[in-house]
N, CA, C and O atoms as a GROMACS GRO file, in nm:
protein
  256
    1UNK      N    1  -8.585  10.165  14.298
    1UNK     CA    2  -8.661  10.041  14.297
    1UNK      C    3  -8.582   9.936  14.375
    1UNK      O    4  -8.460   9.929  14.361
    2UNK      N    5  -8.645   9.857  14.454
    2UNK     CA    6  -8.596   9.744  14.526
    2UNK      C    7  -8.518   9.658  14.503
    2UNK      O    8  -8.427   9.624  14.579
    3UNK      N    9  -8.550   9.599  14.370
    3UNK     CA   10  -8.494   9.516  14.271
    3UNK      C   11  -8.326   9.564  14.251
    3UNK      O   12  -8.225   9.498  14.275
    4UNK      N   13  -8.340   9.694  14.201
    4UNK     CA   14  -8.248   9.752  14.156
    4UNK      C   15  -8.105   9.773  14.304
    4UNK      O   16  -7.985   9.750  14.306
    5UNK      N   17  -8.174   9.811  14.375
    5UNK     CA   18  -8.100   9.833  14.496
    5UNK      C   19  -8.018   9.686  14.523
    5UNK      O   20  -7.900   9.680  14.556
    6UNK      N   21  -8.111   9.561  14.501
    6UNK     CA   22  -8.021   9.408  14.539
    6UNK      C   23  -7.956   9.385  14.407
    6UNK      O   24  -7.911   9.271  14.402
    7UNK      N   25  -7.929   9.476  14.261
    7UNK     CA   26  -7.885   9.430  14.185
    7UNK      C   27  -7.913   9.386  14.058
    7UNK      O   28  -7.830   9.334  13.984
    8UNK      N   29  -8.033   9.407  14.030
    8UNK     CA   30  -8.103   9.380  13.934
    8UNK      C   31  -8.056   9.540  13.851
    8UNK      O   32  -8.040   9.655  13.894
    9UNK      N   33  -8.040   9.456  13.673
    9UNK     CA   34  -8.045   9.549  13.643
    9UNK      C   35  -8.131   9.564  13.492
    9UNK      O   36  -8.153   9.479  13.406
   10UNK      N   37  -8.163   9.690  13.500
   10UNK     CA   38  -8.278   9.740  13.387
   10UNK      C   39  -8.204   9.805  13.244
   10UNK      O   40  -8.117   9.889  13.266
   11UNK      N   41  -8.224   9.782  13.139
   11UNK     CA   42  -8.197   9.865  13.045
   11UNK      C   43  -8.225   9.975  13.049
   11UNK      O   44  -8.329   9.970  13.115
   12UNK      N   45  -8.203  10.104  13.020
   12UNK     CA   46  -8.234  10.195  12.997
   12UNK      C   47  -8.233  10.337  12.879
   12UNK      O   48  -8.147  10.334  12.790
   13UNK      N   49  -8.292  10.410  12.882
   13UNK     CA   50  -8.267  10.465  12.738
   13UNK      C   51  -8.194  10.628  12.741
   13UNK      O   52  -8.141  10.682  12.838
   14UNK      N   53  -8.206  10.670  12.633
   14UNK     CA   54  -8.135  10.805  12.665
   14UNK      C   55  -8.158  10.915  12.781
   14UNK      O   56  -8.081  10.966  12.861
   15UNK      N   57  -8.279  10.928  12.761
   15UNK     CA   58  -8.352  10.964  12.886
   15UNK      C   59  -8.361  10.911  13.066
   15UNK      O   60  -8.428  10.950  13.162
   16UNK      N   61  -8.303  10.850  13.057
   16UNK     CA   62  -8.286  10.706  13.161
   16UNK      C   63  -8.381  10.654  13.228
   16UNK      O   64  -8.385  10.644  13.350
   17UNK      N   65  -8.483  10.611  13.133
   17UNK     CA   66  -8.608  10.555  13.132
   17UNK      C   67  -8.579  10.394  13.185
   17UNK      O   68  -8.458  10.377  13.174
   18UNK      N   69  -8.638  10.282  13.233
   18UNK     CA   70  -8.623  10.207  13.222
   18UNK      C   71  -8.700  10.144  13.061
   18UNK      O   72  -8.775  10.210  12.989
   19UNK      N   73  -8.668  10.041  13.044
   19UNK     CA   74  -8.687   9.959  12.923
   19UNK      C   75  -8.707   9.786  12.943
   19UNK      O   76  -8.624   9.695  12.937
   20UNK      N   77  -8.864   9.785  12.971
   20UNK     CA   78  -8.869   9.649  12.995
   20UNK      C   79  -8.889   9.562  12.913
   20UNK      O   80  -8.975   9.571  12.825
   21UNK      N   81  -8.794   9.441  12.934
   21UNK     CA   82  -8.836   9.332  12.833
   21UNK      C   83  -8.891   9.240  12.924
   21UNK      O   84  -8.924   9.252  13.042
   22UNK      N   85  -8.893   9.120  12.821
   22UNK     CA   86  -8.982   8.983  12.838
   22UNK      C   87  -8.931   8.939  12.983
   22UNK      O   88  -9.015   8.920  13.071
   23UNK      N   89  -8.789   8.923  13.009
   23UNK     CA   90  -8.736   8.882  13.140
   23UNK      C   91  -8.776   8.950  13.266
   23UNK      O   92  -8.798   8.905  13.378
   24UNK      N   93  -8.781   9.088  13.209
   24UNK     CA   94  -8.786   9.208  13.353
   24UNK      C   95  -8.979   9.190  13.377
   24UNK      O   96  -9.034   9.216  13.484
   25UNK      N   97  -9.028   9.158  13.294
   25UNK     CA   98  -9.150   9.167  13.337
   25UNK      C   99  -9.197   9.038  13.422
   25UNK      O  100  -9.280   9.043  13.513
   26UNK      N  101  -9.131   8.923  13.378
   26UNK     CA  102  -9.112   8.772  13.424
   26UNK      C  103  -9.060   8.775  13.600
   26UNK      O  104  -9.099   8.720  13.703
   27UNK      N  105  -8.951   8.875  13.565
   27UNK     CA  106  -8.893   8.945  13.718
   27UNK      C  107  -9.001   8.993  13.838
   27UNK      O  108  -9.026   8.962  13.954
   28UNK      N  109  -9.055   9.103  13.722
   28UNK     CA  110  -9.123   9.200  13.829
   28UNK      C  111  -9.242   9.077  13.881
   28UNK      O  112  -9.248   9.063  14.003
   29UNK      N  113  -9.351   8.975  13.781
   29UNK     CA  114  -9.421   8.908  13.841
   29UNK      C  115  -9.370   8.804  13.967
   29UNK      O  116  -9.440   8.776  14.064
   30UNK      N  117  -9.256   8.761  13.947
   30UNK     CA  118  -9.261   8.683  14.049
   30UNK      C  119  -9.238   8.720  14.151
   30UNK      O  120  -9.257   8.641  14.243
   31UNK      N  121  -9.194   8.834  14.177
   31UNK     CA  122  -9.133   8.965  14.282
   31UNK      C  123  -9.289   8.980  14.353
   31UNK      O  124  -9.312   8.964  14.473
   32UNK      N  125  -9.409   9.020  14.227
   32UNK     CA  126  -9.533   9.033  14.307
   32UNK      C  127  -9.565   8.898  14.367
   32UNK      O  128  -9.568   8.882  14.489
   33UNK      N  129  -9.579   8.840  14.315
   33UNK     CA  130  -9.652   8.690  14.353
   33UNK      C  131  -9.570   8.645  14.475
   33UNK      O  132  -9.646   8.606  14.564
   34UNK      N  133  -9.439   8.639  14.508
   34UNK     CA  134  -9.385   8.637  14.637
   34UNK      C  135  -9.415   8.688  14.744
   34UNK      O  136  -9.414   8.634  14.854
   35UNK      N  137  -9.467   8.886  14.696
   35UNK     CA  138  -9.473   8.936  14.823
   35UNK      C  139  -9.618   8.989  14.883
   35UNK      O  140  -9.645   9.038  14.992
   36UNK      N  141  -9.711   8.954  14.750
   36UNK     CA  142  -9.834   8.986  14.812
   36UNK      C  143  -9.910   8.769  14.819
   36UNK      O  144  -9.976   8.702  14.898
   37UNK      N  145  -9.864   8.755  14.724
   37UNK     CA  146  -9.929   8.582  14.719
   37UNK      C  147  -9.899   8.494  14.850
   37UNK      O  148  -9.971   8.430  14.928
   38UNK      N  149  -9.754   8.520  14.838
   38UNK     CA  150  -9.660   8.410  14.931
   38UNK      C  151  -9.600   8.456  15.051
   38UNK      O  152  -9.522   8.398  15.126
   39UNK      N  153  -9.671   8.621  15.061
   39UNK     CA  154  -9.616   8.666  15.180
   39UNK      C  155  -9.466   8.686  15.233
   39UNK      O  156  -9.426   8.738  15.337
   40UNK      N  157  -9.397   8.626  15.124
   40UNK     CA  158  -9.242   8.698  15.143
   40UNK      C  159  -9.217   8.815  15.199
   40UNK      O  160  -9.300   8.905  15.191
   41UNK      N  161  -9.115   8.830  15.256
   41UNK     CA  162  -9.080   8.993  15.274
   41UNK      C  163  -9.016   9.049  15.157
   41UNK      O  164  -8.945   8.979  15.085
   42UNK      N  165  -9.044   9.205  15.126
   42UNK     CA  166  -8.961   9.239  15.042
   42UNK      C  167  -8.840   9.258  14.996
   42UNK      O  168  -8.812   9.272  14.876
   43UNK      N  169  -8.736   9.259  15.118
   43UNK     CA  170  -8.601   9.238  15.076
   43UNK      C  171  -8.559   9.109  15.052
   43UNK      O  172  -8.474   9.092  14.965
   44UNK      N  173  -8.617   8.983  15.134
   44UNK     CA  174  -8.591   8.839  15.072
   44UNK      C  175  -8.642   8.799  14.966
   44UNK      O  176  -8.583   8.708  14.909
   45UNK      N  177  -8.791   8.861  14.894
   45UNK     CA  178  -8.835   8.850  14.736
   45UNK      C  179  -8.715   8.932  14.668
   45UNK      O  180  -8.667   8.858  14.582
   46UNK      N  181  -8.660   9.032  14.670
   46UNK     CA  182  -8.608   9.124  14.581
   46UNK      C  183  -8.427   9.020  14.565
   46UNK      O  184  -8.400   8.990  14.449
   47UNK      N  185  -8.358   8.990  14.636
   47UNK     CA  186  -8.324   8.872  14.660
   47UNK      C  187  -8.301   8.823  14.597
   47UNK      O  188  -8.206   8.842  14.521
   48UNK      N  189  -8.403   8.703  14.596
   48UNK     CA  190  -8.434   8.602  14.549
   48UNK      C  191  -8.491   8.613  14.414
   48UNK      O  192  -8.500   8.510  14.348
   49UNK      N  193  -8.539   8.742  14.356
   49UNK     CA  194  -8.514   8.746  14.231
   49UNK      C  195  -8.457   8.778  14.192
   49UNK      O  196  -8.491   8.784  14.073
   50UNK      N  197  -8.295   8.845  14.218
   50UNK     CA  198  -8.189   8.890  14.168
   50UNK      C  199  -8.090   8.744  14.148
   50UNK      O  200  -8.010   8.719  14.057
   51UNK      N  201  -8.118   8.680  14.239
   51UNK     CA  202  -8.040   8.574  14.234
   51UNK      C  203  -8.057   8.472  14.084
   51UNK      O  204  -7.981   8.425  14.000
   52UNK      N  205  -8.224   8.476  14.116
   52UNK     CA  206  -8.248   8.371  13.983
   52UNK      C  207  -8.204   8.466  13.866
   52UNK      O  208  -8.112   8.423  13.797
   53UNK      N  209  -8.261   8.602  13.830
   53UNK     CA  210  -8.328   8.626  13.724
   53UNK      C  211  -8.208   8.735  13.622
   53UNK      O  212  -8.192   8.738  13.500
   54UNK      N  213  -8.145   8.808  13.724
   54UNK     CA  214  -8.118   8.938  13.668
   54UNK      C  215  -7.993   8.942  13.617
   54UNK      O  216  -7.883   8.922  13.668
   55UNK      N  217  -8.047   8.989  13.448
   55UNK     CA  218  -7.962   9.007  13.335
   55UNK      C  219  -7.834   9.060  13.371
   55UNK      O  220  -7.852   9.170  13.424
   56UNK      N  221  -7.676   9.019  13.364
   56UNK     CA  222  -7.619   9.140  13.343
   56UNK      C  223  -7.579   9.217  13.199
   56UNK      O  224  -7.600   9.184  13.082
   57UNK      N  225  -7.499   9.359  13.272
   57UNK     CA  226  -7.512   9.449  13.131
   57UNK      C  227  -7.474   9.347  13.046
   57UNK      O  228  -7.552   9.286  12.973
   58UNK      N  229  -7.350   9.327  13.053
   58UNK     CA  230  -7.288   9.309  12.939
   58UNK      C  231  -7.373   9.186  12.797
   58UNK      O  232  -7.375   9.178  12.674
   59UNK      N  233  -7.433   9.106  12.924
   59UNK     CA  234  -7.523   8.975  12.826
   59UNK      C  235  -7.649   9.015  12.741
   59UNK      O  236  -7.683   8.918  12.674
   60UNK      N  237  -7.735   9.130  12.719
   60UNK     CA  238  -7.853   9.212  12.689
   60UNK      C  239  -7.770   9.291  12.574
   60UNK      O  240  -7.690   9.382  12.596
   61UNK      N  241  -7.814   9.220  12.406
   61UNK     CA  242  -7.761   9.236  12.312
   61UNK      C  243  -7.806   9.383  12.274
   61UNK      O  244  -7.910   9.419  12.329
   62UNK      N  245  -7.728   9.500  12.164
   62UNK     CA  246  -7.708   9.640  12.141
   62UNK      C  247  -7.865   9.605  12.042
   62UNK      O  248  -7.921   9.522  11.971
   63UNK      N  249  -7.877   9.751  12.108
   63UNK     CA  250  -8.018   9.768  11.978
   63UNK      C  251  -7.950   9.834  11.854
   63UNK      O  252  -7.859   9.907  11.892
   64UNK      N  253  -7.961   9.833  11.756
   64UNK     CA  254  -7.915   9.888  11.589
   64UNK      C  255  -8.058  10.003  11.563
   64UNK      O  256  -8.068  10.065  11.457
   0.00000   0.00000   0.00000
């Protein structure tokens, strides 16, 4: 995934599924809305939402 390639990163599960939350979905919309709305290119949307948005590991609290 694009995102992932500039840095963004996804939770994932045993399986190495991704695992989206409230943020990553917040992510992925503005990622769309940049590149089909606003005509961005995709490596300057992917970018530019890594810059604003993307969690790192360590801050994305343990599930119990």
């Amino acid at each position: 995934m694009l995102l992932e390639q500039h840095g963004y990163w996804f939770l994932r599960d045993s399986q190495n599924r991704r695992e989206y939350w409230q943020a990553d979905v917040a992510a992925l919309r503005s990622f769309y809305q940049m590149t089909k709305e606003q005509l961005v290119p995709l490596e300057e949307a992917a970018r530019k939402v890594v810059t604003r948005t993307a969690p790192a590991p360590a801050s994305v609290p343990a599930r119990t």
